[in-house]
N, C-alpha and C positions, 0 to 999 in steps of 0.2 A: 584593816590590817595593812600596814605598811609595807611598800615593795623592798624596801631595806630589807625589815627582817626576815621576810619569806625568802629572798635571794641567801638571807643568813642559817636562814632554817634548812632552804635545800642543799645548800655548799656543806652543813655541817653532816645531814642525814646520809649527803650523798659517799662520805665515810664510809660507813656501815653495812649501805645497802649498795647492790649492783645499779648503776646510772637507770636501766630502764624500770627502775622500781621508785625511784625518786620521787615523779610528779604522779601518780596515781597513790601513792602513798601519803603524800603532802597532801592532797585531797580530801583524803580519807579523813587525817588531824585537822587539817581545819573543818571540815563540817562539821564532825563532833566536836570540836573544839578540845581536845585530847592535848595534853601534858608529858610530852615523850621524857621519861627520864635514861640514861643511857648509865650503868654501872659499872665497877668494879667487876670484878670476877666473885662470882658465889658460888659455893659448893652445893647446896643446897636446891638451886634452883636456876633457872636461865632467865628467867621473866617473869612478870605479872600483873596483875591489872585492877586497879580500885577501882571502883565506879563512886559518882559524888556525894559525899555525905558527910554534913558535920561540916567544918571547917574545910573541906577538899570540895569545891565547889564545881570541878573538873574530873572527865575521865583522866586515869593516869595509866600508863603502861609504862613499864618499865624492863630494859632489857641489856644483859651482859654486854659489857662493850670488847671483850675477849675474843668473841664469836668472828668466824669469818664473812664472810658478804652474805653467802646463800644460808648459813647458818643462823645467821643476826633475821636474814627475812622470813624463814619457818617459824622463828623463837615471835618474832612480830604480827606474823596471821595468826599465830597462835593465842596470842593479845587479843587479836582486834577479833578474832570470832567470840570471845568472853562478851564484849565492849557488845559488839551483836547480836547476843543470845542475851545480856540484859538490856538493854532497848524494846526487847519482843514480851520476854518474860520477869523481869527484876531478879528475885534471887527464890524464886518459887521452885527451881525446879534443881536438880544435880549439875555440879558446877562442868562434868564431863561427859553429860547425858546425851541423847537424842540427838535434843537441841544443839546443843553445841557444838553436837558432832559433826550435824547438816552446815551449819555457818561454818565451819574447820574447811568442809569440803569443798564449799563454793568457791571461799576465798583461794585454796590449792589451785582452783581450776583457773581462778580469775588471774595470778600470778604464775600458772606452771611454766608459760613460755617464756617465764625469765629468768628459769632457772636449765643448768646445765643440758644437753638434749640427751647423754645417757640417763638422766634423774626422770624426765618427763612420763617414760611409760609406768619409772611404780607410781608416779604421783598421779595418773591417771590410775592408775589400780587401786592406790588406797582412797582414791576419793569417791570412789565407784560404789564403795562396800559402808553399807551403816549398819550394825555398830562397826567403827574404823576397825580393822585388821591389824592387832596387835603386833603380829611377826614382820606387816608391813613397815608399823610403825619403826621397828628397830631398825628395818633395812635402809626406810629412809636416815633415819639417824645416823646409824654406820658408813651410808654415802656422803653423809654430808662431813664428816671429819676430813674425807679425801681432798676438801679443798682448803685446808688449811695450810698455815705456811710451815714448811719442817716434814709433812705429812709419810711415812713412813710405814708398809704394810706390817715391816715386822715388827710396829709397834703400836699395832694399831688392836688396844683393848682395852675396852668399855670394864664398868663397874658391874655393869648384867652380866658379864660374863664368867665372872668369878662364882665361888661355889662360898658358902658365910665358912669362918675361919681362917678364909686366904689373907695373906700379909700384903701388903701394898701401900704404894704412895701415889698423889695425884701428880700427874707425868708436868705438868705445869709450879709445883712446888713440892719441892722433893725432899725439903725438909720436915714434912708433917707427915707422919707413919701412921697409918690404920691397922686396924681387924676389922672384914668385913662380917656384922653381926647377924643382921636380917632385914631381907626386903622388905619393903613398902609402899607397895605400887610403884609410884615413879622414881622414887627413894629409896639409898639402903641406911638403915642405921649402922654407924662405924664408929669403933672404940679407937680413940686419940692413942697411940703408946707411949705420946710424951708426957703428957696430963691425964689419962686418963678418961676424960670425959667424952660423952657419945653425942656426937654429930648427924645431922641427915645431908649425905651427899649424893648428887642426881646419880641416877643410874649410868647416863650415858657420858658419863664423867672420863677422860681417857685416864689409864691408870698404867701404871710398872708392878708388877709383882717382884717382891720383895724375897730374898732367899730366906 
């Protein structure tokens, strides 16, 4: 691998992620040899991760480029435990099982100190517990909005938080009006009011309720 692009690769990652997550991150892509893609904003989902098959002859992750530093590197452990848990097991097992959960939690522990020092004890708390701790899970999410730019308590609500039938829009494009229909794990289905048609937007989506 050329010192060019690695110098190109970590000036471009170091965007996204906090400086002290750069070269331990870069690491990690180059041994696997992983295919970072950085996105759009998706309503749907923050990340995700192919493993090689067919014409994709590469791990890929792929992650929101919207997200702020500590947000973009949860949504990235959350990758690279996938990438993890197939290495061990291929696709034998639940994609947010046991297994997955164990690799989730080492990598928390492996990156916690670089993320904020109020965050450190739940993320020591949710990595303590397997199966991971659901209520944890939100708290973390809910903290990690805090570091966004704009970040504002009195505006700070999640898609979870709504009850199905609440009116809302996503606080980032506030042209596009929902109904919140029904949850789906990490997902709520939500009816378009301008088209109609029904979407899955993340749970932890920040939203405006709509009068």
């Amino acid at each position: 691998m050329e010192q060019s692009y690695i110098d190109s690769f970590k000036r471009s990652l170091g965007k996204y992620v906090p400086a002290e997550a750069v070269e331990p991150l870069f690491g990690f892509m180059a041994q696997h040899k992983v295919h970072l893609h950085i996105t759009r904003e998706r309503f749907s989902k923050l990340g995700d991760y192919r493993w090689p098959q067919g014409s994709h002859r590469f791990h890929e992750i792929s992650v929101n480029g919207n997200l702020n530093p500590f947000h973009f590197l949860m949504v990235l452990l959350h990758e690279m435990a996938h990438l993890n848990t197939w290495l061990q097991h291929g696709n034998s097992i639940q994609p947010h099982g046991r297994e997955w959960q164990a690799q989730y939690a080492a990598l928390i522990m492996q990156y916690r100190g670089i993320f904020p020092a109020e965050m450190q004890p739940l993320l020591t708390a949710y990595a303590a517990r397997i199966p991971l701790s659901r209520t944890l899970d939100k708290q973390i999410d809910a903290q990690l909005r805090h570091y966004d730019d704009g970040y504002s308590p009195a505006t700070d609500i999640s898609l979870n938080s709504l009850a199905p039938g609440t009116r809302f829009h996503i606080a980032a494009r506030p042209d596009h009006h929902f109904i919140a229909v029904e949850k789906r794990r990490t997902r709520w289905i939500c009816r378009c009011r301008e088209d109609g048609r029904q979407y899955l937007v993340s749970g932890t989506a920040q939203v405006v309720v709509d009068d």
